[in-house]
Each structure stands twice: as structure tokens, then as C-alpha cells.
N, C-alpha and C positions, 0 to 999 in steps of 0.2 A: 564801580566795584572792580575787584581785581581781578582776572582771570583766577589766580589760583584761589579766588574765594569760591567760584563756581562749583557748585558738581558738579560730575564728572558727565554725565549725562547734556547740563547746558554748556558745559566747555564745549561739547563736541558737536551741540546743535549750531554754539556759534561759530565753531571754525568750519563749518558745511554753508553758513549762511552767505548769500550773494554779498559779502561785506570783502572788501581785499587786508583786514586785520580780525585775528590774527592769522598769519598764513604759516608759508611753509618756513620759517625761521622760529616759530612757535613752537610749530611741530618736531622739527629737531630740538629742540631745547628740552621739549618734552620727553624727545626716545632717551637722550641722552641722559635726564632725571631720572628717568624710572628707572633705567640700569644703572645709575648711582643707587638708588635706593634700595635696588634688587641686592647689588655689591656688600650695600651697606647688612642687608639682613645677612645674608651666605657670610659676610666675617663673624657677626655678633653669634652666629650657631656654629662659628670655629675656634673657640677658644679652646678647646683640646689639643688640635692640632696643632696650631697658629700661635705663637709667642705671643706674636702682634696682632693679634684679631681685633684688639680694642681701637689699637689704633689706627689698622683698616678702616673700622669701621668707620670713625672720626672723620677721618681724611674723607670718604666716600659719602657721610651726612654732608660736609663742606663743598663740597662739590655740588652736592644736589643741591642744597641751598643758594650757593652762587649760579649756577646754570638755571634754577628755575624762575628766580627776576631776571636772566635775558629773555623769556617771554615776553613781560611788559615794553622791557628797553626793545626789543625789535618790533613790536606791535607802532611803539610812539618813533620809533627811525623810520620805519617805511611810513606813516603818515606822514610826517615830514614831506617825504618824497611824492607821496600823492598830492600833495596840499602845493610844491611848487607845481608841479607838472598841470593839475589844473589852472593855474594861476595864470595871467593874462602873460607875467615875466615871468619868466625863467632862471633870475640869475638866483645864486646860489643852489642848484640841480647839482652840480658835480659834488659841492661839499657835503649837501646831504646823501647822494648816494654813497660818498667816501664814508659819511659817518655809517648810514646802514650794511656797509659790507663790515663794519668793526665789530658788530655785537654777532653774526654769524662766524666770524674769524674769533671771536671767544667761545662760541657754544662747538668749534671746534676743539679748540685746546683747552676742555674740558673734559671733551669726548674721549681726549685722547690719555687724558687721565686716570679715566675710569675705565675704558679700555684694558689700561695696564694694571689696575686696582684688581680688576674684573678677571685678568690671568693669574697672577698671584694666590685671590682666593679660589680659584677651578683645580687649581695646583695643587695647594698643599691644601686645601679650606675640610671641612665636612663632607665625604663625597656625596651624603646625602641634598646637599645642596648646591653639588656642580653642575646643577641645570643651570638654576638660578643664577650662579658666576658665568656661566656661559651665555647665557640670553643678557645679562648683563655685555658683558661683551659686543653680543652684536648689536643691542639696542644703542650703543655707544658709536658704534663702527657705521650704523647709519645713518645717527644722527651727524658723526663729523662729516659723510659722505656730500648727505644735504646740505649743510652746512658751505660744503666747499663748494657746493655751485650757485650758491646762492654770492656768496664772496664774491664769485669770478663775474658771476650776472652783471651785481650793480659796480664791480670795478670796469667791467667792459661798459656799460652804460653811460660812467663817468672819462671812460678815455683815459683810465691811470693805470697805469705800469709800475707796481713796486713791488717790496717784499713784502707785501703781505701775502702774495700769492705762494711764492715760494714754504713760507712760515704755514702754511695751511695746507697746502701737497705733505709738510712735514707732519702735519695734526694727524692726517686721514693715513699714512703710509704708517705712523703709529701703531693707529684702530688697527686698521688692515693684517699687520703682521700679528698683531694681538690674536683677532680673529682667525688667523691661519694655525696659527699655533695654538689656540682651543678645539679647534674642527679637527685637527692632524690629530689631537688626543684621540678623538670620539669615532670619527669615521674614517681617518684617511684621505681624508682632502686637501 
């Protein structure tokens, strides 16, 4: 069965359980859903405001929908990873961890999507709903956070040096300003 077939209750039993899937690339894939999907409602109750609410909202179902099967794809990358590591050889360790830093380096530039989705409608959207664009926001802003360390983990794991690291400081410093520039509306920070 799929994670997202679960409720929400055994989702969270099984990410508590002694099992290493699914972990903390799950979990980001998750923050960064919900605040797609947070996005997605704060547009669909801005169509007064918002020209484009429609196709906020669009954009921000698309998103969720992509970010939310990087759950499964990182649950089955890091088994990969378990499965060499147990395994009497070792070879192929690097390219699996190469491949599970790539589904965290997408639930990053996902994050950073909805991030920017997520100011847009805090903006101009419903201001009845500028919680909602803003906890979208940071649900996004955490999610690419995790996300980036989870990237740098298994590239340092693997002993690789590339741009993906660079491309993924670019994901999170997205979020980040996003986040600063919804906070600086609200309270001044």
C-alpha cells in the first residue's frame, strides 16, 4: 500500500516506527505538500482579488501532486541505500546515495515553488486567508530546509562535489526570502 493511501493517523504511526522508511525526506515532501495544498485553497478563495487565482491555484495542486510521490521515490532511494550498506559488497553505495540525494534536491525545488506561490497569494490573495499563504510559506521553507540537508548528507556520504549542492542552497535561499518577506508583512522580522 502506498503511503498516501494511509490515514493520516497510520502515516504517522509508521513514520514513528523503529523502520528507517519512511524518514525525514518523507517528511519534507510532506511539509512542502501541505503548503502546496494550503496555497492551493488561499488562491481558490482569491478569486476576487487575484486575476489569476485560478491558475494559482493550478500551479499549486501541480506541485502538490508532484512533491507528494517524492515520498514513495525517497522511501524506495534510501532502501536502495540500506539494502547496499547491509549487503556483504558494497559496490554501487555512491550511485545509490547519488541517486537518493536527487529526490530531496526535487522536494527542494518544489518547496521553493510553492514558497513563491505561497507570497503571491499572502499578497494580494483574500486576506482572510493570509494565514494560510503564510503557513504555506513556511511549511515550504521547511520543507526545502530538510530537504537541503538531507541532499548534502548523502552527497557527503558519497564523496561527490557538484552542483547539485549549489542548485539546492539556490532552492532553500528562495524559501527563505519568501519566508522573510511574509514575516516582515506580519511582525517585523
Amino acid at each position: 500500500m502506498s503511503y498516501l493511501e494511509l490515514p493520516l493517523e497510520r502515516f504517522l504511526e509508521v513514520m514513528a516506527a523503529r523502520e528507517p522508511v519512511p524518514g525525514g525526506g518523507g517528511a519534507a515532501a510532506v511539509a512542502v505538500a501541505l503548503g502546496a495544498a494550503l496555497a492551493a485553497m488561499a488562491a481558490r478563495y482569491s478569486s476576487t482579488r487575484l486575476a489569476d487565482s485560478g491558475e494559482l491555484a493550478t500551479k499549486a495542486d501541480e506541485l502538490r501532486f508532484g512533491v507528494q510521490s517524492l515520498i514513495e521515490k525517497d522511501a524506495a532511494a534510501y532502501s536502495l541505500v540500506l539494502e547496499i550498506y547491509c549487503s556483504d559488497e558494497r559496490s554501487g553505495l555512491a550511485e545509490a546515495l547519488s541517486g537518493a540525494a536527487d529526490v530531496p534536491l526535487s522536494i527542494a525545488a518544489a518547496a521553493a515553488e510553492v514558497s513563491k506561490l505561497g507570497v503571491l497569494i499572502a499578497d494580494g490573495g483574500n486576506p482572510n486567508l493570509r494565514g494560510d499563504a503564510v503557513t504555506a510559506v513556511l511549511l515550504a521553507e521547511s520543507g526545502a530546509r530538510a530537504a537541503g540537508v538531507l541532499v548534502n548528507l548523502n552527497l557527503d556520504l558519497a564523496h561527490i562535489e557538484d552542483e547539485r549542492r549549489e542548485r539546492c542552497r539556490g532552492y532553500i535561499t528562495v524559501a527563505d526570502e519568501s519566508r522573510r518577506r511574509v514575516l516582515m508583512d506580519d511582525d517585523g522580522r
